[in-house]
N, C-alpha and C positions, 0 to 999 in steps of 0.2 A: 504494500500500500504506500502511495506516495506520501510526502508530507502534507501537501494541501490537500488529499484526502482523507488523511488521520485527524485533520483539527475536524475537517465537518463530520468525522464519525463521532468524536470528542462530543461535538456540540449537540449533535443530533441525542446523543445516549443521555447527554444530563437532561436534557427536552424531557425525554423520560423518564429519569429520574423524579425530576422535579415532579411531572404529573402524578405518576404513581404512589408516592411519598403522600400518606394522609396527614402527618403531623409537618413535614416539611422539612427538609436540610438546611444543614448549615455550612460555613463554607467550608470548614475541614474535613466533612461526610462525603460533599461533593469534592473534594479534593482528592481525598483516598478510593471512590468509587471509581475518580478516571483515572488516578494514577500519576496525577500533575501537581503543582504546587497548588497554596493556597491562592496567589495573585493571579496565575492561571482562570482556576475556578471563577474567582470575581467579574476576569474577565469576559468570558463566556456566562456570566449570568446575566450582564449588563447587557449583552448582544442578544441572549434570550428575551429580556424583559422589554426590548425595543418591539416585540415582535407578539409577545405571549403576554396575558395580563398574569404579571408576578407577583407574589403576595409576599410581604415579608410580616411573620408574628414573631413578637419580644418578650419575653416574661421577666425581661427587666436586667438579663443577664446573658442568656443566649438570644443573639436571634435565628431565624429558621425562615427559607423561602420553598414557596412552593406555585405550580401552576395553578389557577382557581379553573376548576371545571375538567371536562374528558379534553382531550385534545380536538376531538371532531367538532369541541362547540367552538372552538378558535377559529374557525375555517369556515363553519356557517351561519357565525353572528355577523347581520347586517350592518353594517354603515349609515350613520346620519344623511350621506347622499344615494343611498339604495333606498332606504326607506322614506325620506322628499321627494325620490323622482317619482318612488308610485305611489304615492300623495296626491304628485302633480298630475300623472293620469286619471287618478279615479276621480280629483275635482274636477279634472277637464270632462271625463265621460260624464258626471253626472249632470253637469252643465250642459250640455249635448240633450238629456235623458236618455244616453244610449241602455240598452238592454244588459250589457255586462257589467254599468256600474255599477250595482250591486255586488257581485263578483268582485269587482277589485277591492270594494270598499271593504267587505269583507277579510280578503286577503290582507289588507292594511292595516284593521285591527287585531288580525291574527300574529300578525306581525309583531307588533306592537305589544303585544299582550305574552308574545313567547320572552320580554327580554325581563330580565330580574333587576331587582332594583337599582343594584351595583351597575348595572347598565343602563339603562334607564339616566340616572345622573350621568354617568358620562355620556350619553347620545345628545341627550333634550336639549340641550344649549346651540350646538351647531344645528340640529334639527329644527328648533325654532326660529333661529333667521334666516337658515335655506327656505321655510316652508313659507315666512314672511315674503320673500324676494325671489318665488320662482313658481314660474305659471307654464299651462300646457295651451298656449291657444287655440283657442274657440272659434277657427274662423266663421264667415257669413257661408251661410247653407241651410240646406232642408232642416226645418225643426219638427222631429217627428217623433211620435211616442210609439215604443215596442212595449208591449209587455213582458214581463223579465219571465215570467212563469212560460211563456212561447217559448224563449230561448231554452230554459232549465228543459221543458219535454224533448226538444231536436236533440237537444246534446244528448239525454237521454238516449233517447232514438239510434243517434251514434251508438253509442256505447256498447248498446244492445243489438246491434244489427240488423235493426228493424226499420221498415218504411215511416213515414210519416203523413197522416193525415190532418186536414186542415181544411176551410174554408175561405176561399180567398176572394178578393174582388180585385180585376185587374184597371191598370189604368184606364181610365174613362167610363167604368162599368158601373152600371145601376148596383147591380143585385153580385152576390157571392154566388162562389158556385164550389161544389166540393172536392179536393185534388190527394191524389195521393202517392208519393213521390219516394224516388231511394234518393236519402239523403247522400249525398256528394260532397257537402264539405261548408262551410259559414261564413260569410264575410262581412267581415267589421267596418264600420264608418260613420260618417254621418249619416251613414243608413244601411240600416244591417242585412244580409240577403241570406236567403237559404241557397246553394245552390243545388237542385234537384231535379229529379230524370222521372217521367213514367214510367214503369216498371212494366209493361204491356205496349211499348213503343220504341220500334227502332230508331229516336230522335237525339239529337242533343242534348246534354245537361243546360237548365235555361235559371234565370236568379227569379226568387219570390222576396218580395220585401216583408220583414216581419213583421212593420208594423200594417199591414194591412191583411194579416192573419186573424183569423179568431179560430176558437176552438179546436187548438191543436194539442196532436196527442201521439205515440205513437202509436202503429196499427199491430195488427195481430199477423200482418206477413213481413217474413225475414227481406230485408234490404240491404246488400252491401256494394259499394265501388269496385269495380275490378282491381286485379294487384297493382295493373302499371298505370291507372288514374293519380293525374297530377295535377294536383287545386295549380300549384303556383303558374305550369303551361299553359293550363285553361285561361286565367286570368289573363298571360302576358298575351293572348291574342285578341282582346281590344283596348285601346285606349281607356277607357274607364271600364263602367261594368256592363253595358249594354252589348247584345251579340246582333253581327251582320257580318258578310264575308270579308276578311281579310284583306289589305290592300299591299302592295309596296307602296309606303312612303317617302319622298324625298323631300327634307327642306334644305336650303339656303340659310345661315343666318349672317348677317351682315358684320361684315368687319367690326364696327363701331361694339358688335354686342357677343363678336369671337369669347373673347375671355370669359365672360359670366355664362356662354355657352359651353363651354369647356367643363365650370363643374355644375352644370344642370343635367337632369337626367329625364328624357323624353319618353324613355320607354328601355324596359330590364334589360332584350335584347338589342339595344342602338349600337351601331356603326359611326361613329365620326371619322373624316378624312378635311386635312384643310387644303386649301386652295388660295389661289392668288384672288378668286372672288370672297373668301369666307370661310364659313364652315358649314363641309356638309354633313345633314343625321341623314339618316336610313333605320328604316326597320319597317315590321310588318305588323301590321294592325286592324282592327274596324273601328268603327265608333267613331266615323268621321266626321260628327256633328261637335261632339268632346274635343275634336283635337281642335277643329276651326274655333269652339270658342276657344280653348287654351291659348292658342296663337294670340289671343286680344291682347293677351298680359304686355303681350314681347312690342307693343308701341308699332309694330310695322317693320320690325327688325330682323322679321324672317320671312323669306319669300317660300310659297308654295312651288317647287317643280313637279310634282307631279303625287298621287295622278288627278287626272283630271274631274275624278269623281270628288275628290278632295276642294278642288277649287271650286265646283260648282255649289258646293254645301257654303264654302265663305262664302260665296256670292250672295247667297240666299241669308244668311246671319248678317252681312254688314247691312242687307237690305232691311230684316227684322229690327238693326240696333237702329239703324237713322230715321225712324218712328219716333223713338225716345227724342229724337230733337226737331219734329215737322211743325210743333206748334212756335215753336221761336223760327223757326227759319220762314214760317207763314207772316209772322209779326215784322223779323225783317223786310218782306217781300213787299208786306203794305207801306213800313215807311220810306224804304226807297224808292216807290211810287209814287208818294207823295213829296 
């Protein structure tokens, strides 16, 4: 064994020791256990206690150090900034009213609730000013209400290999009608989707939105995903979450706005190449209604090449936004007549 790996065997065994030890060592216990001096030990207790919460008890004449706790709770107590980030989730979902707030909210006080007191004071402090000075944002989107007990049965559903049944009404429909679906897989967001397949249909897996579920449950026939179903390919082939066939996509994005294209990401599978006109993406996609509006963001900054089903969808969107501005451009029109 080399020397630089004799000190970390060294280091590693009083690790041990120290846990093991109900009452605690002292430093000539640990000195005689590895076989090194006294100033040795100290040393490596100092380098443990950076790392291990160390205890040291005195009865006024010896003192004695030990690890507090098994070694595995070292390794899976959370951090002040593990437990603010999913803080900052579960206030952003519940904000939202998405369907798993519950669920996390949950999980946060479980959290919270696993730490002992001795932890507890050392967390709360950094955890109260992270918690004060950090948010998950909320942006502007659909505000819709799921109900969480909808979620709780699909998961269900999952777990158990069972279809799900539900009543749903689709966009623009009067009346619900009854569906019954092999769950496929769930997706999160500002709106939560089942995504689900007829089980007596050679069709595609298509998204049901939960909140416009009722009376869901799972059913009494077994439903499973084949083995090589994959949520995340499913997804990468439209642009958001709507399904239509696929395109090749090509944009342009303009010199001026290279860079900030550089660390944006248009889509999982994108291709970038630059050029002396720009930067070009590629990728394949649908949901060519999603991308044309995305592009608004980019100010004009990215040119459509192709294809041309792509361009006709902006054509038809710049036509729907300059509505929003007919009644002032009419105002104009009268007083430069006048």
């Amino acid at each position: 064994m080399t020397q630089r790996m004799a000190k970390l065997d060294r280091t590693l065994k009083l690790v041990h020791m120290l846990c093991d030890s109900g009452e605690g060592l002292t430093l000539d216990e640990m000195a005689a256990g590895l076989g090194v001096t006294r100033r040795t030990a100290e040393r490596l207790r100092d380098v443990i206690a950076l790392h291990f919460d160390v205890v040291e008890d005195s009865d006024g004449r010896t003192k004695r150090f030990r690890i507090r706790d098994a070694l595995r709770r070292v390794y899976t107590r959370p951090t002040a900034a593990e437990i603010a980030a999913l803080q900052a989730e579960a206030d952003a979902r519940n904000r939202e009213m998405a369907p798993q707030a519950a669920l996390l909210s949950s999980l946060l006080d479980k959290t919270k609730a696993a730490l002992d007191d001795r932890e507890k004071r050392r967390v709360d402090p950094d955890l109260e000013a992270l918690v004060r000075l950090q948010r998950s944002r909320v942006p502007a989107g659909p505000a819709v209400v799921a109900d969480p007990e909808n979620l709780a049965a699909i998961q269900g559903a999952i777990m158990a290999g069972q279809c799900v049944e539900f009543d749903y009404r689709a966009d623009g429909a009067d009346i619900s009608r009854w569906r019954r679906v092999i769950p496929f897989g769930l997706v999160h967001g500002p709106i939560t989707y089942l995504v689900g397949k007829m089980p007596d249909r050679d069709a595609d897996p298509v998204p049901f939105r939960l909140d416009r579920m009722k009376n869901v449950r799972a059913a009494n026939t077994s439903g499973l995903p084949p083995d090589d179903w994959d949520l995340d390919q499913w997804l990468s082939q439209s642009f958001g979450i709507w399904r239509e066939e696929d395109h090749a996509v090509v944009l342009r994005v303009l010199p001026s706005s290279v860079e900030r294209a550089r660390q944006w990401r248009f889509h999982p599978a994108q291709e970038l190449e630059e050029t002396a006109e720009g930067l070009t993406v590629r990728f394949r996609a649908g949901g060519l209604r999603e991308i044309a509006e995305h592009l608004f963001t980019w100010g004009g900054e990215v040119v459509i090449e192709g294809p041309d089903a792509l361009q006709a969808v902006m054509r038809e969107r710049l036509e729907a936004a300059s509505a929003c501005l007919r009644p002032l451009l009419t105002q104009h029109d009268v007083r430069a007549g006048t």
